[in-house]
C-alpha positions as CSV (number, residue, x, y, z in Angstrom):
1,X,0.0,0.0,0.0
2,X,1.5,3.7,-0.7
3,X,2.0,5.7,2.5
4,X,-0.3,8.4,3.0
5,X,-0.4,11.6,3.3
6,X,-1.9,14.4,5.6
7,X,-1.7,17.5,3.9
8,X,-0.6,20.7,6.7
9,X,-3.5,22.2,6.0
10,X,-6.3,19.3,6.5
11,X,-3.9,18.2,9.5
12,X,-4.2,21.6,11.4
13,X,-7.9,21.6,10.3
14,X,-8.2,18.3,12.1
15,X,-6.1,19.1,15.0
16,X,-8.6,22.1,16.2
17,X,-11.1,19.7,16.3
18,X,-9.6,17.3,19.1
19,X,-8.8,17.6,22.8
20,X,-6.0,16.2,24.9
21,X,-6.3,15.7,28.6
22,X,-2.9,16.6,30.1
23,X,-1.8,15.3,33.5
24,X,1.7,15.9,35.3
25,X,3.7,18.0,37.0
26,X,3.3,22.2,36.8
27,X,5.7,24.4,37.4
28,X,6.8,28.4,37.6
29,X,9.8,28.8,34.9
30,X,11.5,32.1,35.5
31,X,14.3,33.2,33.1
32,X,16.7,36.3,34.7
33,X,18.7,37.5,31.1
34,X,21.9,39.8,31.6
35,X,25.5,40.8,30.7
36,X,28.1,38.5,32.1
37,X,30.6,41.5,32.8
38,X,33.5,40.2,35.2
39,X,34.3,37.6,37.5
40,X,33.6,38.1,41.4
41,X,36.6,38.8,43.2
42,X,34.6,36.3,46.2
43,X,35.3,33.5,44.0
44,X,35.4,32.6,40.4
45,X,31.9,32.3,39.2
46,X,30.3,34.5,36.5
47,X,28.4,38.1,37.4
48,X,25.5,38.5,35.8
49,X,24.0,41.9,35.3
50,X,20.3,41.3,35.7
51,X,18.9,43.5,32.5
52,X,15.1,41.6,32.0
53,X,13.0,38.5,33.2
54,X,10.4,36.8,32.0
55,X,8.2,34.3,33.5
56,X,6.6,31.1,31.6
57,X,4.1,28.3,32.2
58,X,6.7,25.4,32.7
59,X,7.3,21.4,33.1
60,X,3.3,19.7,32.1
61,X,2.4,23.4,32.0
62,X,4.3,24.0,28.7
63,X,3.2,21.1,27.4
64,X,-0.4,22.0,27.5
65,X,0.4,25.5,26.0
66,X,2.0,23.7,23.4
67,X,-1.0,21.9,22.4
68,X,-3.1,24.6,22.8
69,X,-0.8,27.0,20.4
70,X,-0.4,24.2,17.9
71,X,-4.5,24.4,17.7
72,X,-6.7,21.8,19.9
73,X,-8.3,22.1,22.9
74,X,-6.3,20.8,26.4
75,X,-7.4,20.0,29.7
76,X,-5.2,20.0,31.9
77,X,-4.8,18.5,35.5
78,X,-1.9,18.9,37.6
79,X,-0.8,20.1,41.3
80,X,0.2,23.4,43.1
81,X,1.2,24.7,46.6
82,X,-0.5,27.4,48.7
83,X,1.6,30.4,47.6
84,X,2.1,33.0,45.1
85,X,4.1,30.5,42.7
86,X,0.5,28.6,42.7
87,X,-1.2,31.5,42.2
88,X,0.5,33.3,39.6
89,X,0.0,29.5,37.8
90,X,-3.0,29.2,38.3
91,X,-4.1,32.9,36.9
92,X,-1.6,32.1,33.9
93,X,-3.3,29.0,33.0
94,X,-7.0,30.2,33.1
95,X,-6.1,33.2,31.2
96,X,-4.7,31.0,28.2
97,X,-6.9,30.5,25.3
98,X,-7.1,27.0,24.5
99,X,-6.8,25.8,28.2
100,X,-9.4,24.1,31.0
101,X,-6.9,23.8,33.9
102,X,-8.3,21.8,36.9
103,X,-5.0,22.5,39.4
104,X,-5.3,20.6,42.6
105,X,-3.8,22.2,45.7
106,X,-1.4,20.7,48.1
107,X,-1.1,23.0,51.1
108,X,1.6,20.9,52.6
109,X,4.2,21.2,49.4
110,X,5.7,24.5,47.8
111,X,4.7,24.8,43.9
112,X,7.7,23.9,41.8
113,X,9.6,26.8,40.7
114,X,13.0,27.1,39.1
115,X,14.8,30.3,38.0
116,X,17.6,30.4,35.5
117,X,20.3,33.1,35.4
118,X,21.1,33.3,31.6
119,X,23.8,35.0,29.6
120,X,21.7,37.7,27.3
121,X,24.5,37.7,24.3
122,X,25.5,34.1,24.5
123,X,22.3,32.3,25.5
124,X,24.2,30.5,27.7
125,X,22.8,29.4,31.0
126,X,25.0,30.4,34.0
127,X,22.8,28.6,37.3
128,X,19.5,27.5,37.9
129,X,18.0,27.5,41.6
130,X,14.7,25.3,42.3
131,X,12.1,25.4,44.7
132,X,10.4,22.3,45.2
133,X,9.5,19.2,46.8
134,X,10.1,15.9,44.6
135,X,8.4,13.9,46.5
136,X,4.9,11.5,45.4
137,X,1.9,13.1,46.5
138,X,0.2,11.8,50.1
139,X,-2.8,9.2,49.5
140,X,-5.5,12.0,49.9
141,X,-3.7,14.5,47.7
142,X,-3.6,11.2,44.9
143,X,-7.3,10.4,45.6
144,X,-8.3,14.4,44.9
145,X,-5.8,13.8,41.7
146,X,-7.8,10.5,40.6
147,X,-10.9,12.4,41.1
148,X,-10.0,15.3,38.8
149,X,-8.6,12.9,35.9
150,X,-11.6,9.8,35.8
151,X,-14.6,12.4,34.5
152,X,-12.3,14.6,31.9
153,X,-11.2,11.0,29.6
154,X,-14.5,10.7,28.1
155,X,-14.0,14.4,26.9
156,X,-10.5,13.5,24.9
157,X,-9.3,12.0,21.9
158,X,-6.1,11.6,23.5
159,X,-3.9,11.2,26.9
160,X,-1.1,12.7,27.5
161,X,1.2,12.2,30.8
162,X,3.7,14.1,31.4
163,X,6.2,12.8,34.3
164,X,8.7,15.4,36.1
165,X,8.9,13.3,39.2
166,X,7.8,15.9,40.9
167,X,4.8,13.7,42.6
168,X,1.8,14.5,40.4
169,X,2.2,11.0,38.3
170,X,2.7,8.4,41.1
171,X,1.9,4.4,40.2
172,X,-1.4,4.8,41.5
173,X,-2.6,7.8,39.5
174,X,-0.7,6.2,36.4
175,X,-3.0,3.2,37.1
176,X,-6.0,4.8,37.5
177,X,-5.7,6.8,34.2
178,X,-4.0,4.4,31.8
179,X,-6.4,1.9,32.7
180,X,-9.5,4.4,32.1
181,X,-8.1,5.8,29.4
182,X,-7.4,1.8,27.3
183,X,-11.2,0.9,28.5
184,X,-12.5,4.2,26.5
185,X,-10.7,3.4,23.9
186,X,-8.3,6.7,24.2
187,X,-4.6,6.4,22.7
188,X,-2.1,7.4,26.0
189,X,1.3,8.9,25.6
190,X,3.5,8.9,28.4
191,X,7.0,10.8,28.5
192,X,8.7,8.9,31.3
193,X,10.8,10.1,34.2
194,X,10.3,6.5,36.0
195,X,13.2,4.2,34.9
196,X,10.9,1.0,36.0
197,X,8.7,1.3,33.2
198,X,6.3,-1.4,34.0
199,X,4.2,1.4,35.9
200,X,3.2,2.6,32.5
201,X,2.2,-0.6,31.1
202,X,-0.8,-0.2,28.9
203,X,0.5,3.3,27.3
204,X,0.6,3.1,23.4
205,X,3.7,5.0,23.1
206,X,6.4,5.8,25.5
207,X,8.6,9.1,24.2
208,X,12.0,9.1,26.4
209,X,15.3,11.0,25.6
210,X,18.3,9.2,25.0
211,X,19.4,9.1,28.0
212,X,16.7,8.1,30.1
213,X,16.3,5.0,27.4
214,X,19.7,4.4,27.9
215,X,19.3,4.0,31.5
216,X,16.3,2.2,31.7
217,X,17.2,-0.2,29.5
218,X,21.0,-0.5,30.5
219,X,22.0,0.2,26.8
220,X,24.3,2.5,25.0
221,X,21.5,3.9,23.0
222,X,23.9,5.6,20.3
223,X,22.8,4.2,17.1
224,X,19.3,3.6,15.7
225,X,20.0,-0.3,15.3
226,X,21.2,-0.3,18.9
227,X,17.8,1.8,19.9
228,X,16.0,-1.2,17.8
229,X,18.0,-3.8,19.7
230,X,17.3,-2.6,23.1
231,X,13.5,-1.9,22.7
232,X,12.5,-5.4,22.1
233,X,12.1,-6.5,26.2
234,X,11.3,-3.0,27.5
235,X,8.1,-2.7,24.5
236,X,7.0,-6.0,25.9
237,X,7.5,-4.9,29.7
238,X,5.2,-1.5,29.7
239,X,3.1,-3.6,26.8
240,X,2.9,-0.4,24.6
241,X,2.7,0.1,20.9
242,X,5.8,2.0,20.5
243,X,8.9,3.8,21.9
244,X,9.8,6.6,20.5
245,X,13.7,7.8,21.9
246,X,15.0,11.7,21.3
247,X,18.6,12.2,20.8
248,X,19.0,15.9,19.8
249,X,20.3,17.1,17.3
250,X,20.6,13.1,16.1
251,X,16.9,13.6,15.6
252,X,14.5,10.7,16.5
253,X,13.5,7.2,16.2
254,X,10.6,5.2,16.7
255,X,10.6,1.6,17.3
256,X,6.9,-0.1,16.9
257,X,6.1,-3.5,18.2
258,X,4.7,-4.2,14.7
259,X,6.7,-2.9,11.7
260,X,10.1,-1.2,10.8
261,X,11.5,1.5,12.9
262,X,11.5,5.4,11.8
263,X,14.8,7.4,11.9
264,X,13.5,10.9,11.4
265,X,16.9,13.4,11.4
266,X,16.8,16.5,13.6
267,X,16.1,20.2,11.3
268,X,19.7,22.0,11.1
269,X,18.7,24.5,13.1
270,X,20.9,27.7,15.8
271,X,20.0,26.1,18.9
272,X,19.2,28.8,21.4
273,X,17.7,27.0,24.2
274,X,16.4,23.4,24.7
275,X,14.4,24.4,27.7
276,X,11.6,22.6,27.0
277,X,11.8,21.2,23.5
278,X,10.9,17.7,25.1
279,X,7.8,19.3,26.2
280,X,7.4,20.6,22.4
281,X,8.0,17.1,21.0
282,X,5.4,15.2,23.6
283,X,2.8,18.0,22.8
284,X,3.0,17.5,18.9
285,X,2.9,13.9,18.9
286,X,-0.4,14.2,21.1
287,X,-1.8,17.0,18.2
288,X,-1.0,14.6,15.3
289,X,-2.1,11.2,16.6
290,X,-5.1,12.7,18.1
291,X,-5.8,14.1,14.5
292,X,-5.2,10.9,13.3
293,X,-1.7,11.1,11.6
294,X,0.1,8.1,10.7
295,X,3.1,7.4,12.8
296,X,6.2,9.3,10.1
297,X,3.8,12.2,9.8
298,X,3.5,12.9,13.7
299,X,7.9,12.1,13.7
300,X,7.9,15.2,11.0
301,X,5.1,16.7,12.8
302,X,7.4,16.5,16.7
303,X,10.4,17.0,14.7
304,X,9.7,20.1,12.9
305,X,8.0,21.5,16.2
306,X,11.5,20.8,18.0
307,X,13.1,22.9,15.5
308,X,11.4,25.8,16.5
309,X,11.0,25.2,20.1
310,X,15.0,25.3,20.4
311,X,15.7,28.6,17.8
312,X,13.7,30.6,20.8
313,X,14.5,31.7,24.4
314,X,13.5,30.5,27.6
315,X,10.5,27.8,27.4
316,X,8.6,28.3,24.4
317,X,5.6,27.3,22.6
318,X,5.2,26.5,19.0
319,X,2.5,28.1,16.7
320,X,0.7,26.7,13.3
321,X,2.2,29.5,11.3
322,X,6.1,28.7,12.9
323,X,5.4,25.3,12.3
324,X,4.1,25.7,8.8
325,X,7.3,27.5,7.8
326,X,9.8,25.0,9.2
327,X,8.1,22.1,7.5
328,X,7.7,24.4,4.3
329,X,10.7,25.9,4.5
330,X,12.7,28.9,2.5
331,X,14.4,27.3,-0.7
332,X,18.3,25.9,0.7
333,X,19.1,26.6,-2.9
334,X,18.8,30.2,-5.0
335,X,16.8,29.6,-8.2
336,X,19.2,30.1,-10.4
337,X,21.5,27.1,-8.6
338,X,18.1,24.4,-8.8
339,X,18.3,23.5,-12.1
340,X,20.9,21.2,-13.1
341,X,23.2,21.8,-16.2
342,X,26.3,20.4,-15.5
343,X,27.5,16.8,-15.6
344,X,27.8,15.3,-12.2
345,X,26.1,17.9,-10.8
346,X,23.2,16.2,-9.4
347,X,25.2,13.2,-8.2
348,X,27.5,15.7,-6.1
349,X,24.3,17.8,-4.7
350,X,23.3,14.2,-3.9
351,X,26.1,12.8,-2.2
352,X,26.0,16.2,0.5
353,X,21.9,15.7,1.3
354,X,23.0,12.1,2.2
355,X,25.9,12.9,4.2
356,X,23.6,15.2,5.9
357,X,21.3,12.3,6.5
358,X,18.3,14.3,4.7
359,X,15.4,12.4,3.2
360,X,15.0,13.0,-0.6
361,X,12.1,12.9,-2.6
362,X,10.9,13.0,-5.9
363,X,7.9,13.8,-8.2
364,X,7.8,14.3,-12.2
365,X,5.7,16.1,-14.6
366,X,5.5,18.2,-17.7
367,X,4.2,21.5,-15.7
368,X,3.6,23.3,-19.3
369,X,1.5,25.8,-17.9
370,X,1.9,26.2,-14.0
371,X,-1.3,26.1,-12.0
372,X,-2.9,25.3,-8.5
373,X,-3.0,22.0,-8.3
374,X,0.7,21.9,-10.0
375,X,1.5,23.5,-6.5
376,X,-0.5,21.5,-4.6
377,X,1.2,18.3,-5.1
378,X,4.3,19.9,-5.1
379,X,3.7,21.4,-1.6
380,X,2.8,18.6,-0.2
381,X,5.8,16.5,-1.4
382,X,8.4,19.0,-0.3
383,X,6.2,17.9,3.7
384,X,6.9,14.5,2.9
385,X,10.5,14.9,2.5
386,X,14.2,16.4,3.7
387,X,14.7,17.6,-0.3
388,X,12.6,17.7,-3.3
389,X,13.9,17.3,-6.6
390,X,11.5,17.4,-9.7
391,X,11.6,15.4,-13.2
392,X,10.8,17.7,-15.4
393,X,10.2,16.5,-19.5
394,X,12.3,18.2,-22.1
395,X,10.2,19.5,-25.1
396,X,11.2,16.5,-26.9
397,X,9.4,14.4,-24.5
398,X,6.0,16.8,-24.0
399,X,6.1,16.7,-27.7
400,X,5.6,12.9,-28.0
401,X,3.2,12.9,-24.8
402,X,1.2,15.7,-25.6
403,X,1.0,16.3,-29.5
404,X,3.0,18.4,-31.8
405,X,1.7,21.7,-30.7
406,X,2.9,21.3,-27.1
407,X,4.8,22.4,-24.9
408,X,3.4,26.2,-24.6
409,X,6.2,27.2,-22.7
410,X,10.1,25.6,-23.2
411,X,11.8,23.6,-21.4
412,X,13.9,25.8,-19.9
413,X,11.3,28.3,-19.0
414,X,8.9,26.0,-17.0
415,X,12.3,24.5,-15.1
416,X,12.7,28.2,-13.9
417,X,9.0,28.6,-13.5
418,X,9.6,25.6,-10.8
419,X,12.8,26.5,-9.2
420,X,11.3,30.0,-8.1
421,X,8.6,28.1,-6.1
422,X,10.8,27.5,-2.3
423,X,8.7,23.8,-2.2
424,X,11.4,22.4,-5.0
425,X,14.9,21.7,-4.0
426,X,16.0,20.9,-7.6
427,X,14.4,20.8,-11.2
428,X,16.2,17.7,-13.8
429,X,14.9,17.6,-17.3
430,X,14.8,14.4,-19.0
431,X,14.8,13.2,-22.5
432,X,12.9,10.1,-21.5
433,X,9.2,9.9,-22.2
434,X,9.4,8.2,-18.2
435,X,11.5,9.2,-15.3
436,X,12.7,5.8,-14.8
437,X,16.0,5.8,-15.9
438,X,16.3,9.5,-13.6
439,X,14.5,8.0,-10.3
440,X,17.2,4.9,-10.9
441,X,20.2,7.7,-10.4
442,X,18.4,9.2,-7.4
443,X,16.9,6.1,-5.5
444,X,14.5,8.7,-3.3
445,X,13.3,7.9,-0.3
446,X,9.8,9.3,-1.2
447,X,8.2,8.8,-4.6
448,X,5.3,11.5,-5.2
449,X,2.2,11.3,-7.6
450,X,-0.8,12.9,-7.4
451,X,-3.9,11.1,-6.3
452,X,-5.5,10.3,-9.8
453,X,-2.6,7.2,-10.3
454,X,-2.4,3.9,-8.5
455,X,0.7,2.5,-6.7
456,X,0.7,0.3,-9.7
457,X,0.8,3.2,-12.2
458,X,3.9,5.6,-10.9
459,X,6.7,4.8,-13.1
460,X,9.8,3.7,-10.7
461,X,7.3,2.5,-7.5
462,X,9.7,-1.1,-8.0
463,X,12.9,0.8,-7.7
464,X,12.0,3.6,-4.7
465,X,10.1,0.4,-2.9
466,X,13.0,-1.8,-3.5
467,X,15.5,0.3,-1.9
468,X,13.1,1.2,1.0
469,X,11.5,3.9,0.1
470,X,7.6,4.7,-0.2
471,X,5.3,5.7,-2.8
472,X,3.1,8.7,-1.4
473,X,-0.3,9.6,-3.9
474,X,-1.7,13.2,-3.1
475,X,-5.4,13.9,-3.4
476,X,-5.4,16.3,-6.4
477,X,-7.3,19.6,-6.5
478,X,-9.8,19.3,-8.8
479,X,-10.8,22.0,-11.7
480,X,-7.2,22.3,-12.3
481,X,-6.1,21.3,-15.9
482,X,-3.0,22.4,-18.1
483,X,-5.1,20.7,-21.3
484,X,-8.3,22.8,-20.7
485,X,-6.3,25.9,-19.7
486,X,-4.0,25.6,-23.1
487,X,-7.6,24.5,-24.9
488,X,-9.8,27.3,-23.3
489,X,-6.6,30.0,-24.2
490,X,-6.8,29.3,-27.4
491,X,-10.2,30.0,-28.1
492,X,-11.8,26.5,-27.9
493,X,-14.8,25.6,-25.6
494,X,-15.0,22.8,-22.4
C-alpha cells in the first residue's frame, strides 16, 4: 500500500477539532537574562547583570500551552502549593486561550519553581536554583488527583502524561488513568521520568530522551540499530505500541512492536535554548495522533516542532504558522542554482543531502503551464521529505506525450518557472518519455504522484520500494487542468 499523506492544511484543520487531557507535573519557569561583565573577586563564578525576566508556564504546563498554540483544545490537570508560585499559575493557566486547567492544591508542598540566570548575548545558561519538593503526593492529595482525571477521559481523543517526578504521576494515579483511558478506547502517551517502566504498562507510546532510554534499558542507545536492539524486552514490559527515543540534534526514532523502525533526522537548526523542547516534542505527537496522523507524519510533525521550540528563548511554545514555515521551509538553494546543467552535478548535490542524512524525494511532470494544483502536489511532497527534486520533461518528451503543438512554454522556462517556487529543491529535465531511468540515479526515499494514479501506475514504484522507500499519492485539486487551460486559451470551448 502507498503511505499516506496528511496535507498541513487538512492536519491543522483536524487538530482544532480534538482535545487532549494533560496530566503531570506544573511548574513556575523564571528566566533572569543579563550581561556577564567580570568575574567576582569572592570566587570565580560568572556576574550577571540582571537587564530583563520573563516568566513562563513550565514542566506539564508547557506542554499544555503547546497543544493549545499548535490548535486543539487541552485539559489539563496537575498540582500546586498554597503560595504565590501557585497562584500566579493558576491565573496564567486560566487566562490562556485553548486551556481548562483543573489545578489541585497541596497546602503541605511548595509549587515547583526554578529560575535560570542566563547570559543575554551568548544564550548560555550560567545557574539555575529550584524550589520544590520531589516527592509522590500523600494518599488524599492522589485520591483528589484521581478524582480530577476519571470524568475529563470521556471528553478527549487523547492522553497525555507528562512525568517530572515531581509527585503528580505516582503508580497509582498512572494506574488509574492508563487503565480508564485503554477501557474508553483513548490512545495514551506517556514521556517517562520513572526508569521502572512497567508502571506505565498499557501506554501506546512511551517518548524518552536518549538518555533516560539508555538507563532504563541498561544500553548505550547511540545508534538507531542499537535503539531497535534494546526496545524489544522493555516494549514488551510496559506492553505499549511504540517507543519513541529523542537524541537531539541526532533527531529521533521510533521503534513499533509491529513494523520497521523510523529514523527521522533533527532540522539544522541555531540552537538557542532546549528548555523545554521535550515538552514541544510530547505535545506534537499528542496534536497529530489525536488528528489521526500516521506514525512518520506525527515524527515530521514533533520534529519540525523541535526545530522551532529550540531557535527561541526560555520555554517556548510553537504556533501553526512557525510550524508551517519549518516544515515548508525557504528554498536551501537560490533559483538560479536548482536546475541542473552540468554533468555530475546532481550526483554531487546528492552525495552532501546524504551525508547530511536528509530524506529525498521526488515527483515528475511536464508542468507546461503552472497552475494550483501543480503546486498542490508539489507542496505537499516537499512535507513528505528532507529535499525535493523534480523530473521535469524536455520539449522533446511533452512533444511525443502531448501532441506536436505542445509544450506552450520551453523547457527551460517551465524549469525556472519551478525552481522560483521555495517547495522544489531541484528541477532535472529528461529526455525520456518516463522518469525511470532518472528515479534509478536518485533512489529517493519518497516517490510523489498525485492522487488520480495507483501504486501500480507511478513509473519507478519497483525501484524507490526496493531500496526502502515509499510511494506517497496526493489527493489532487480538482478544476485544475493544463489541457483545458491551453484548450480554453486558445479560443476552444469545455
Amino acid at each position: 500500500m502507498p503511505t499516506p499523506i496528511l496535507d498541513f492544511d487538512a492536519l491543522t484543520q483536524a487538530i482544532s477539532g480534538r482535545t487532549v487531557l494533560c496530566i503531570g507535573d506544573i511548574m513556575l519557569d523564571e528566566f533572569v537574562y543579563g550581561e556577564v561583565s567580570r568575574i567576582s573577586p569572592e570566587a570565580p563564578t560568572p556576574v550577571i547583570a540582571a537587564q530583563r525576566s520573563e516568566i513562563h508556564i513550565g514542566g506539564a504546563g508547557n506542554v499544555a500551552r503547546n497543544i493549545a498554540s499548535l490548535g486543539a483544545r487541552c485539559v489539563f490537570v496537575g498540582l500546586v502549593g498554597e503560595d504565590d508560585a501557585g497562584r500566579q499559575l493558576a491565573s496564567a493557566m486560566a487566562g490562556y486561550a485553548g486551556i481548562e486547567s483543573a489545578l489541585v492544591c497541596d497546602p503541605s508542598r511548595p509549587t515547583t519553581r526554578k529560575v535560570r540566570f542566563v547570559s543575554e548575548h551568548f544564550s548560555t545558561h550560567m545557574l539555575r536554583a529550584d524550589w520544590e519538593q520531589a516527592s509522590a503526593a500523600s494518599d488524599e492529595v492522589e485520591t483528589w488527583l484521581i478524582e480530577a482525571i476519571l470524568p475529563q477521559i470521556a471528553r478527549a481523543d487523547i492522553v497525555l502524561l507528562s512525568d517530572y517526578a515531581k509527585g503528580v504521576l505516582t503508580a497509582r494515579v498512572i494506574r488509574h488513568t492508563i487503565d480508564a483511558a485503554r477501557a474508553a478506547g483513548k490512545p495514551v502517551i506517556v514521556d517517562p521520568k520513572s526508569l521502572n517502566w512497567a508502571i506505565y504498562r498499557g501506554a501506546t507510546l512511551l517518548t524518552p530522551n536518549r538518555k533516560e532510554f539508555a538507563e532504563a534499558t541498561r544500553s548505550r542507545a547511540d545508534t538507531p540499530q542499537s535503539i531497535v536492539d534494546a526496545s524489544e524486552d522493555v516494549i514488551r514490559l510496559a506492553d505499549c505500541e511504540a517507543i519513541l527515543v529523542t537524541q537531539g540534534e541526532h533527531g529521533m526514532t521510533l521503534v513499533p512492536r509491529h513494523g520497521e523502525a523510523v529514523h527521522v533526522p533533527a532540522f539544522p537548526v541555531k540552537v538557542r535554548d532546549v528548555s523545554g523542547a521535550g515538552d514541544t516534542v510530547a505535545a506534537a505527537l499528542a496534536v497529530s495522533i489525536a488528528a489521526g496522523a500516521d506514525w512518520d507524519t506525527a515524527l515530521r510533525i514533533a520534529s519540525a516542532a523541535a526545530a522551532v521550540a529550540v531557535g527561541k528563548q526560555g520555554t517556548a511554545s510553537v504556533s501553526v504558522d512557525e510550524l508551517r514555515r519549518k516544515i515548508l521551509p525557504h528554498a536551501t538553494l537560490a533559483a538560479e542554482e536548482k536546475v541542473i546543467s552540468a554533468p555530475g552535478q546532481l550526483e554531487a548535490q546528492l552525495a552532501e543531502w546524504k551525508r547530511e542524512g536528509l530524506r529525498v524525494g521526488f515527483t515528475n511532470g511536464c508542468f507546461d503551464i503552472l497552475h494550483p494544483g501543480h503546486v498542490k502536489v508539489l507542496t505537499a511532497a516537499r512535507a513528505a521529505c528532507d529535499r525535493l527534486i523534480v523530473g521535469l520533461n524536455s520539449d522533446a518528451s511533452v512533444r511525443r506525450l502531448k501532441g506536436a503543438d505542445r509544450p506552450v512554454q520551453d523547457e527551460r522556462a517551465r524549469a525556472e518557472v519551478l525552481a522560483a517556487l521555495e517547495a522544489v529543491d531541484l528541477v532535472v529535465i529528461f529526455e525520456d518519455d518516463t522518469p525511470i531511468d532518472l528515479i534509478g540515479r536518485i533512489t529517493p526515499s519518497v516517490l510523489v504522484k498525485g492522487g488520480d494514479y495507483t501504486r501500480e501506475q507511478v513509473v519507478g514504484h519497483e525501484v524507490v520500494e526496493a531500496a526502502g522507500g515509499t510511494v506517497v499519492l496526493v489527493d489532487i485539486l480538482k478544476g485544475f487542468s493544463t489541457t483545458a487551460l491551453v484548450h480554453r486559451a486558445r479560443g476552444g470551448t469545455e
